[in-house]
C-alpha positions as CSV (number, residue, x, y, z in Angstrom):
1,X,-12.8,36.4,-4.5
2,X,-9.5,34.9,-4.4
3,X,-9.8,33.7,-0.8
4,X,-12.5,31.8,-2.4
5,X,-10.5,29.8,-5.1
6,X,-8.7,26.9,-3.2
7,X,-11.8,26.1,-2.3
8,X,-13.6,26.4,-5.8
9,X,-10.2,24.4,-7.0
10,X,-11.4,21.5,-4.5
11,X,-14.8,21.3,-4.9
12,X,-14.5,21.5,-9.1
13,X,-11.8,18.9,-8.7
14,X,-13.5,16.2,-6.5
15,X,-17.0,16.7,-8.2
16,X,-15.7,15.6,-11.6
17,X,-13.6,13.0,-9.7
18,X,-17.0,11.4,-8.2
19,X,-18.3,11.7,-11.7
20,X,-15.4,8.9,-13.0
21,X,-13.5,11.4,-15.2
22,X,-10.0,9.9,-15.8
23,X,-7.7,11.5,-12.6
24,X,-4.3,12.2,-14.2
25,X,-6.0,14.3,-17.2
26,X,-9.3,15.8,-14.4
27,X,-6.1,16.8,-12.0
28,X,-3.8,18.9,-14.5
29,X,-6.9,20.0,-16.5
30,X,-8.3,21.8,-14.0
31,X,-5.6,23.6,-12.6
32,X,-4.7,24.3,-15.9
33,X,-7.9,25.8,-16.3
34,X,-8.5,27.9,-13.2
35,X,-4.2,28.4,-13.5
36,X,-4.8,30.2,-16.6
37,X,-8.3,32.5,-15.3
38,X,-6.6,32.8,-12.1
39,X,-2.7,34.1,-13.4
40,X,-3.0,34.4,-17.6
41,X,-0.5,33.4,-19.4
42,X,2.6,33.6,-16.7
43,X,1.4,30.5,-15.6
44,X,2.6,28.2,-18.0
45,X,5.6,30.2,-17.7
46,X,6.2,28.6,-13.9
47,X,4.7,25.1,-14.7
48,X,7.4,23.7,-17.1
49,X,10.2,24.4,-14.2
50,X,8.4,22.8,-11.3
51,X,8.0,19.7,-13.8
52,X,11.0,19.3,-14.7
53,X,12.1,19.1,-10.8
54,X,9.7,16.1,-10.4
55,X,11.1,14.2,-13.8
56,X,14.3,15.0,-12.6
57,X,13.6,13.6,-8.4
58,X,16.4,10.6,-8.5
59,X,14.4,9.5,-5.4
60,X,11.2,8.7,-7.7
61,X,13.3,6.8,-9.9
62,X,12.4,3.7,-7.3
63,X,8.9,3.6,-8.3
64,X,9.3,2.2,-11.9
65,X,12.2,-0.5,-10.5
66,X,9.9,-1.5,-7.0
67,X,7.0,-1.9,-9.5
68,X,9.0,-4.3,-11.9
69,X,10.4,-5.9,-9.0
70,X,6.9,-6.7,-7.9
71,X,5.5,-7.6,-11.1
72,X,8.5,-9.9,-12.0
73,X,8.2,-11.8,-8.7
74,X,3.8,-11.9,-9.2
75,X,5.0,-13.4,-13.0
76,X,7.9,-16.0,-11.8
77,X,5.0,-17.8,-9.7
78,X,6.2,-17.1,-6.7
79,X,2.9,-16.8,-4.7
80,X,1.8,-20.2,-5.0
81,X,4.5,-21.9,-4.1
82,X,4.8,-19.8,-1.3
83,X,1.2,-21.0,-0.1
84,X,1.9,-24.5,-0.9
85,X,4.8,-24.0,1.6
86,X,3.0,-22.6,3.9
87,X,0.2,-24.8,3.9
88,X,3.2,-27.7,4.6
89,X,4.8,-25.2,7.4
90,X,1.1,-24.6,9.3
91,X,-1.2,-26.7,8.1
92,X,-1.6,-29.5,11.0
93,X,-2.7,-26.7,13.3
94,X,-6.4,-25.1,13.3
95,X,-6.4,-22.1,11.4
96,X,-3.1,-22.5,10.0
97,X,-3.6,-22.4,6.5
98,X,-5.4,-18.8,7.3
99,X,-2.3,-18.0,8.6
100,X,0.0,-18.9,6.1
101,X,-2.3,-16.4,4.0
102,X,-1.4,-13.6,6.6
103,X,2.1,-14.2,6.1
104,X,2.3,-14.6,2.3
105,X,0.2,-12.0,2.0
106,X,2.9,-9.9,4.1
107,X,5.8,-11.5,2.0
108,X,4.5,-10.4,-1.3
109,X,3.5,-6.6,-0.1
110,X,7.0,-6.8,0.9
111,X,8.0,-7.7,-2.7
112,X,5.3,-6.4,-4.9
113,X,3.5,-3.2,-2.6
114,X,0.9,-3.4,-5.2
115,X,-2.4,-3.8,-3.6
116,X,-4.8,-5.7,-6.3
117,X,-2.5,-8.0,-7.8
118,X,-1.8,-9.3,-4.3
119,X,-5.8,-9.2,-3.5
120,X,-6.2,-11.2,-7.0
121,X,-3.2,-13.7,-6.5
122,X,-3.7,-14.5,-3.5
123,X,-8.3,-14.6,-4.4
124,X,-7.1,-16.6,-7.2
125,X,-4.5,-19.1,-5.3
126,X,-6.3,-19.6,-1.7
127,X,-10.1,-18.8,-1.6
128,X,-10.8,-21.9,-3.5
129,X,-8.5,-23.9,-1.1
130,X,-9.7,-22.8,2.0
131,X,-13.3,-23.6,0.9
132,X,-12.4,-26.8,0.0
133,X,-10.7,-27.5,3.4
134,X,-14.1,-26.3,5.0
135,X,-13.5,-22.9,6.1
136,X,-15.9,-20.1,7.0
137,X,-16.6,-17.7,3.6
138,X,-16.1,-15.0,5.7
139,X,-13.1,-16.2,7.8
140,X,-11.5,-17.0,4.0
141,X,-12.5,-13.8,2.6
142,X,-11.7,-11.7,5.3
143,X,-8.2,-13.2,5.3
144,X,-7.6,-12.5,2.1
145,X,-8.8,-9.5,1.7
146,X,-7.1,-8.2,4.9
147,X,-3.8,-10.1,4.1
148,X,-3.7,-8.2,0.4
149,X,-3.7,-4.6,1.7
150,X,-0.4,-4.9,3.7
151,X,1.3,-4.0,0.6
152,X,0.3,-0.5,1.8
153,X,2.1,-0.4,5.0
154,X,5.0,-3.3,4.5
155,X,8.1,-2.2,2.8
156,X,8.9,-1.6,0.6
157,X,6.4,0.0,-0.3
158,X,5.0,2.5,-3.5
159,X,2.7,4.1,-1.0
160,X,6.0,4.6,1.3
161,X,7.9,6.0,-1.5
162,X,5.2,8.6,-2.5
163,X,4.3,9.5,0.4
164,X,8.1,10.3,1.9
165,X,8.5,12.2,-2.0
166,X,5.7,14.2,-1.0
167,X,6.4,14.9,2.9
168,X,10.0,15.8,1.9
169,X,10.9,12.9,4.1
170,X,13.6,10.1,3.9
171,X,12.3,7.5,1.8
172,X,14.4,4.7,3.9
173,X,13.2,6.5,7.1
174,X,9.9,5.7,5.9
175,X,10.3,2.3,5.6
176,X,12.1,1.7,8.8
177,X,9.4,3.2,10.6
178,X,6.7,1.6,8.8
179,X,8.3,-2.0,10.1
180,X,6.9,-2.3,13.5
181,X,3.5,-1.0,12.5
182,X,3.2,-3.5,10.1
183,X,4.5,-6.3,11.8
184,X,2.4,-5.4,14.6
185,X,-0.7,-6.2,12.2
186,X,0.5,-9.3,10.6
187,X,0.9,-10.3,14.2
188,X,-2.6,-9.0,15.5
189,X,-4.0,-10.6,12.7
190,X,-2.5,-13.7,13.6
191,X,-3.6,-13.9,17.0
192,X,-7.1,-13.0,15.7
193,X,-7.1,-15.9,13.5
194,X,-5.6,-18.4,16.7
195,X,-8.3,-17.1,18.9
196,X,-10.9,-18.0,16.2
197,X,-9.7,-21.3,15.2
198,X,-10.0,-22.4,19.3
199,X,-13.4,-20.7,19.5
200,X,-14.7,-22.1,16.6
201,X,-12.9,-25.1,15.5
202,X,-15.3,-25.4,12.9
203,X,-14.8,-22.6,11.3
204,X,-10.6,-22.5,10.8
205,X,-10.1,-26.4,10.7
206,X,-6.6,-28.1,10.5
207,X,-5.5,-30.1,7.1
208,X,-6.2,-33.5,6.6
209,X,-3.5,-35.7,7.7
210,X,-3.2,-37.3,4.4
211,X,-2.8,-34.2,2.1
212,X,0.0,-33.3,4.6
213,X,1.8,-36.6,4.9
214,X,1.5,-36.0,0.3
215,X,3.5,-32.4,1.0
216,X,6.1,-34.0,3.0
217,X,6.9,-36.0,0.8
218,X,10.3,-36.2,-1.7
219,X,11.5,-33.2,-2.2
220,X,10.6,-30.9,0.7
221,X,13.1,-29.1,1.3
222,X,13.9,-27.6,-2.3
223,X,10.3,-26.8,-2.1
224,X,10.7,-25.0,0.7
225,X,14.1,-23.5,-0.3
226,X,12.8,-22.4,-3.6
227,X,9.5,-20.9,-2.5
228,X,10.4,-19.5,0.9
229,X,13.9,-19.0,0.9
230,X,14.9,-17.5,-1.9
231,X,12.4,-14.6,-2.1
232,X,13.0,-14.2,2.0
233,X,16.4,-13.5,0.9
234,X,15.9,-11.2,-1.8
235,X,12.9,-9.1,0.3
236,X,16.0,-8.9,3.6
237,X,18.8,-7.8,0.9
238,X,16.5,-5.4,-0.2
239,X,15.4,-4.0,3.2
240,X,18.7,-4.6,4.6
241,X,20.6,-2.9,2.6
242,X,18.3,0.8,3.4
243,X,17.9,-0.2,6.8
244,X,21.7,-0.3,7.1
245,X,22.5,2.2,5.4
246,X,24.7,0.3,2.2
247,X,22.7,1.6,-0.3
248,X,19.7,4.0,-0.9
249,X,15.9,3.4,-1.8
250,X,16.4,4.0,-5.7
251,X,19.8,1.7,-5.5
252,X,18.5,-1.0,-3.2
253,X,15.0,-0.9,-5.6
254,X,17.6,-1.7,-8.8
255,X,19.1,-4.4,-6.3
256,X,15.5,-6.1,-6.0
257,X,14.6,-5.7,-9.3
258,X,17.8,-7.8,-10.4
259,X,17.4,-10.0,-8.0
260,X,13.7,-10.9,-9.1
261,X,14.7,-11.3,-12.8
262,X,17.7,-13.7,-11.4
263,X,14.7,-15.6,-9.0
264,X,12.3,-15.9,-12.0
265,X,15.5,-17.2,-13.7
266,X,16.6,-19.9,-11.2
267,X,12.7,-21.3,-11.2
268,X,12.6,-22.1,-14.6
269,X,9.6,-19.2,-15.4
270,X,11.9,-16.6,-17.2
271,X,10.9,-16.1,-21.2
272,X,10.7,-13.3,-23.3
273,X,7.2,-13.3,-23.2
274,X,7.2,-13.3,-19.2
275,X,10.0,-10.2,-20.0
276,X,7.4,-8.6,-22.4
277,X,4.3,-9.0,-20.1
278,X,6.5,-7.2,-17.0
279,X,8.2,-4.3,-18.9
280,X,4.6,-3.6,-20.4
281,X,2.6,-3.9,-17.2
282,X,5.2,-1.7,-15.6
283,X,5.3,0.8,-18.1
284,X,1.6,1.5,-17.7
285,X,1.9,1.5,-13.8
286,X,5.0,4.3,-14.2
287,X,3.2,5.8,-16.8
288,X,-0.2,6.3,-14.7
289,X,1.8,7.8,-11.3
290,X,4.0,10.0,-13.1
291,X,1.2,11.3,-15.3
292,X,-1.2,12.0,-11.8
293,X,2.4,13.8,-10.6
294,X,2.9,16.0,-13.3
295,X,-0.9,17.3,-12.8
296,X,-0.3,17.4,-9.0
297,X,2.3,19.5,-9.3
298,X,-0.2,21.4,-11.7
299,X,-2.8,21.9,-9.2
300,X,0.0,22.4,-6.2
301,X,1.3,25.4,-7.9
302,X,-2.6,26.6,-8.4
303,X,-3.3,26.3,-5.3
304,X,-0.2,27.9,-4.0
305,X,-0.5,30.8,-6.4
306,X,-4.1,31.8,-4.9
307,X,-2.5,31.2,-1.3
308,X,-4.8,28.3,-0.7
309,X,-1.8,26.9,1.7
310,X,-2.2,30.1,3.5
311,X,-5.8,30.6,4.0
312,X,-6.4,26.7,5.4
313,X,-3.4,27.2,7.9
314,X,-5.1,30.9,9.2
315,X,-8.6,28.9,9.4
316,X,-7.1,26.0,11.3
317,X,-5.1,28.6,13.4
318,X,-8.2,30.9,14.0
319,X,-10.7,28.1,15.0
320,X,-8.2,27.0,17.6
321,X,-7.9,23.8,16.3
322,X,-4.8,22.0,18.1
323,X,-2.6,19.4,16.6
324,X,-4.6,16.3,18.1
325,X,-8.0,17.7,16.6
326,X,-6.5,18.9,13.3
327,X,-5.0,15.1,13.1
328,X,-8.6,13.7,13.3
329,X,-9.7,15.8,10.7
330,X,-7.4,14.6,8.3
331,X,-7.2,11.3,8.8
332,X,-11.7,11.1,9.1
333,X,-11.1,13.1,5.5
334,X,-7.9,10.6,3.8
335,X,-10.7,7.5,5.0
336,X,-13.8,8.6,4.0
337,X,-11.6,9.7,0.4
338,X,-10.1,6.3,0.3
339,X,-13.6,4.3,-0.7
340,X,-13.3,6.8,-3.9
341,X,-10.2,7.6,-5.0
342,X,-6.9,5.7,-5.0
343,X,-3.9,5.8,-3.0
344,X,-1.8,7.7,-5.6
345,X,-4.4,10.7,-5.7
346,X,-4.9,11.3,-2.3
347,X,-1.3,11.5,-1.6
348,X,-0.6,13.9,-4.8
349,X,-3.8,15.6,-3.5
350,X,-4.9,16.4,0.0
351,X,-1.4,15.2,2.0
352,X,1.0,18.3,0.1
353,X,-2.3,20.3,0.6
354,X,-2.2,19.6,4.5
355,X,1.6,19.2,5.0
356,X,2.0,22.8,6.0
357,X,0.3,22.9,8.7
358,X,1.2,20.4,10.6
359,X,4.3,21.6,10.1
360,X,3.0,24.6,11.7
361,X,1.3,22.9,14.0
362,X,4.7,20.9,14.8
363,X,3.6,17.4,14.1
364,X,6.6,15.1,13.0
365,X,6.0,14.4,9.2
366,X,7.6,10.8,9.8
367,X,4.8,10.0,12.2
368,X,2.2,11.6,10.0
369,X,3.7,9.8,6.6
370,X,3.1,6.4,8.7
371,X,-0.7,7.2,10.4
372,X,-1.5,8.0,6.5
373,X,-0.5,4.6,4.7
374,X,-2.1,2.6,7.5
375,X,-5.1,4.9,7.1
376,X,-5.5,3.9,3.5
377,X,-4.6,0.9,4.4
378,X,-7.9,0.3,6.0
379,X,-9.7,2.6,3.7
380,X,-8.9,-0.4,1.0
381,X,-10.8,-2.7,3.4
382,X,-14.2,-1.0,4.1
383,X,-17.5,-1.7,3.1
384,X,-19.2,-0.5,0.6
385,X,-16.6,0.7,-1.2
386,X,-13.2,-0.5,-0.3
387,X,-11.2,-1.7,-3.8
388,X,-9.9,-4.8,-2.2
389,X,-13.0,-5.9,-1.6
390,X,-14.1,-5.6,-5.2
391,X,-10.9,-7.1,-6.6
392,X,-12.1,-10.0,-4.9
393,X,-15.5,-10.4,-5.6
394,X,-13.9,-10.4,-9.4
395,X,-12.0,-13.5,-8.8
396,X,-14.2,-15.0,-6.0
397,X,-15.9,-18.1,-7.2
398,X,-20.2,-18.1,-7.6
399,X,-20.9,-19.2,-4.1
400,X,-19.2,-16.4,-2.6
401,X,-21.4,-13.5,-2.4
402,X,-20.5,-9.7,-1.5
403,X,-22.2,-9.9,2.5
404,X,-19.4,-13.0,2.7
405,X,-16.6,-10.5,2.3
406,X,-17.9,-7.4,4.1
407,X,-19.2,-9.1,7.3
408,X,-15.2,-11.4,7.0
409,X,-13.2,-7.9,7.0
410,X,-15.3,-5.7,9.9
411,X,-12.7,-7.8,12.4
412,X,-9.7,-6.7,11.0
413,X,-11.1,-3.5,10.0
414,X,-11.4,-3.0,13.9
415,X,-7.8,-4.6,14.1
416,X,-6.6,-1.5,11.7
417,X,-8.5,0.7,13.8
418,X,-6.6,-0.3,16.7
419,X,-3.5,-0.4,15.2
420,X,-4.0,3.1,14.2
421,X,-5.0,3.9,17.6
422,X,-2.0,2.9,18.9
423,X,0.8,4.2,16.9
424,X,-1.4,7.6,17.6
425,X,-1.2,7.0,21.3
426,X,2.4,6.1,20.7
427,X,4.4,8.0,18.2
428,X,7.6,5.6,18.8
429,X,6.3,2.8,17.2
430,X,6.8,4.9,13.9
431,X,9.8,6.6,14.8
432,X,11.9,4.8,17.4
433,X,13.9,2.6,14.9
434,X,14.6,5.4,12.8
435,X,15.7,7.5,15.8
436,X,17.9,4.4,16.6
437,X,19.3,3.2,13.8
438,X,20.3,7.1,12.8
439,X,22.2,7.0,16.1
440,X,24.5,3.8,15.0
């Protein structure tokens, strides 16, 4: 019978998940549950110490400061003027205000890695602008919605950080090897957006000469220095500063938080209200990932305890399953969970469940970390159930119906795909700059 229970954990677990029961309290109350019918009362004798390891993880104390450093930056404004200088940077070429989408959709997932209130900013800022100017639905939707996920791969990253907590891997080895992956998209999905906008002009067309002669106007370059400069600043000090080793995740994470208080400052949006609104929306973020970690930890002991770790690595190791199969598995399983589930669960939930063995199986946990947030990545983005795409059909105006969005993101879904493909076909795009700058 006990051979049995990991797997009547798992199915209990995900059924009530699919029925919409909250995750934190379905996630600790059912391994509390089958903890207690499964080991009595010793139990809750264990739980309390592996707890108070988590609380206690200095590394997890970058969570709560990337979080306010995102939502302080979201509050100060800072994504529309970014468009607006974007729009003045690209907009006399075809397809260029798509493109200044891609990359301040890649500027604020490197400063707020939180996927919907990217998706809704930037819904919120450019969809209506881009219909105006006469693009394509689905070439503005698909932008958006595509341009709004790379929170999840850019750091730094929340995704990043939880998964490295949970791999036992170096946060700021994470985010080094997540850079070339996810420049590699923002620069696929610029070329995709090129090769559209010379295909079909119609469909990406250049700014009217007018509205950019208007942007050029007095006072461009504080514009520009404001909007672009100063958060490009902030994101590199912050990055910097792990990539070169100064300081560590959870210090360069205060760093960016200060920093994005002092930005919100210097343009004029800083109140206590705007204080207020961030601490409060940040609190509830914390609050939500910590509480989902506490019943992780829950069901991680469970499932320990009945030797569930055990019995999945003997049945991958007795069906002969190598490392490149047992790699397919997971990542067709972390997809197909990502239309119902959110980021944070599937990382407290199936990745320390599936660590082990490919450990075992000698897989580099670095690479693995990596292949996983770009997986979700495009999890976010598919059809019918990919979350970004419902964050923006929320903010989308009437016209915009739901086949606009999911026929605009099947191109850079296959662009995702590809990417994936590739950093599976070669591992050193994940880990060559952490291998190199660990060397200098």
């Amino acid at each position: 019978m006990i051979d049995a229970m990991p797997l009547i954990l798992f199915g209990v677990l995900f059924l009530l998940l699919l029925l919409g029961f909250p995750v934190a309290f379905t996630l600790g109350g059912v391994s509390f549950i089958l903890g207690y019918l499964t080991f009595g009362a010793t139990f809750f004798q264990l739980l309390p110490l592996r707890i108070w390891g988590v609380m206690t993880n200095y590394v997890l104390i970058a969570v709560p400061l990337f979080v306010f450093m995102g939502v302080m930056l979201e509050k100060s404004g800072l994504a529309e003027a970014l468009l607006e200088t974007m729009a003045l940077l690209f907009g006399r070429l075809r397809g260029g205000l798509a493109i200044s989408v891609v990359l301040v959709g890649a500027m604020l997932g490197a400063s707020t890695g939180i996927v919907g209130a990217t998706v809704v900013t930037m819904g919120l800022l450019s969809l209506p602008t881009m219909l105006k100017r006469g693009y394509r639905p689905e070439i503005a939707t698909g932008t958006i919605a595509a341009s709004g996920t790379l929170g999840q791969i850019i750091p730094p990253s929340i995704v990043l950080v939880l998964l490295g907590s949970v791999l036992n891997v170096s946060i700021g080895d994470m985010f080094v090897g997540a850079a070339i992956p996810g420049m590699m998209l923002v620069g696929f999905y610029m070329v995709w957006l090129v090769v559209i906008a010379i295909l079909k002009p119609e469909w990406a067309p250049a700014m009217p000469a007018e509205e950019l002669a208007a942007f050029r106007g007095k006072g461009m370059i504080k514009r520009i220095f404001q909007a672009f400069v100063l958060p490009a600043v902030l994101v590199v000090a912050v990055l910097g500063s792990i990539f070169a080793g100064v300081a560590s995740p959870t210090e360069a994470a205060a760093v960016g938080a200060f920093g994005a208080t002092l930005l919100t400052v210097f343009q004029g949006k800083f109140s206590l209200g705007t204080l207020k609104a961030v601490m409060t929306e940040t609190t509830h973020l914390t609050c939500m990932v910590f509480v989902i970690l506490v019943g992780a930890t829950a069901f991680g002991l469970v499932f320990r305890g009945m030797h569930g770790d055990a019995y999945l690595t003997n049945l991958i190791l007795g069906a002969n399953m190598g490392p490149g199969a047992f790699l397919a598995l997971v990542m067709v399983m972390v997809f197909v969970a990502g239309f119902f589930i959110d980021f944070i669960e599937i990382t407290f939930i199936i990745v320390p469940v599936v660590a082990p063995i490919f450990v075992v199986l000698g897989v580099d946990l670095l690479w693995l970390g990596i292949l996983v947030a770009m997986n979700l990545q495009t999890s976010f983005l598919t059809p019918p159930f990919g979350f970004s795409l419902f964050y923006l059909k929320g903010v989308a105006p009437p016209e915009i119906q739901t086949g606009h969005i999911y026929r605009g993101v099947i191109p850079f879904i296959v662009i995702q795909l590809v990417g994936v493909g590739l950093v599976i076909a070669f591992p050193e795009l994940a880990t060559w700059l952490p291998e190199y700058l660990s060397r200098q």
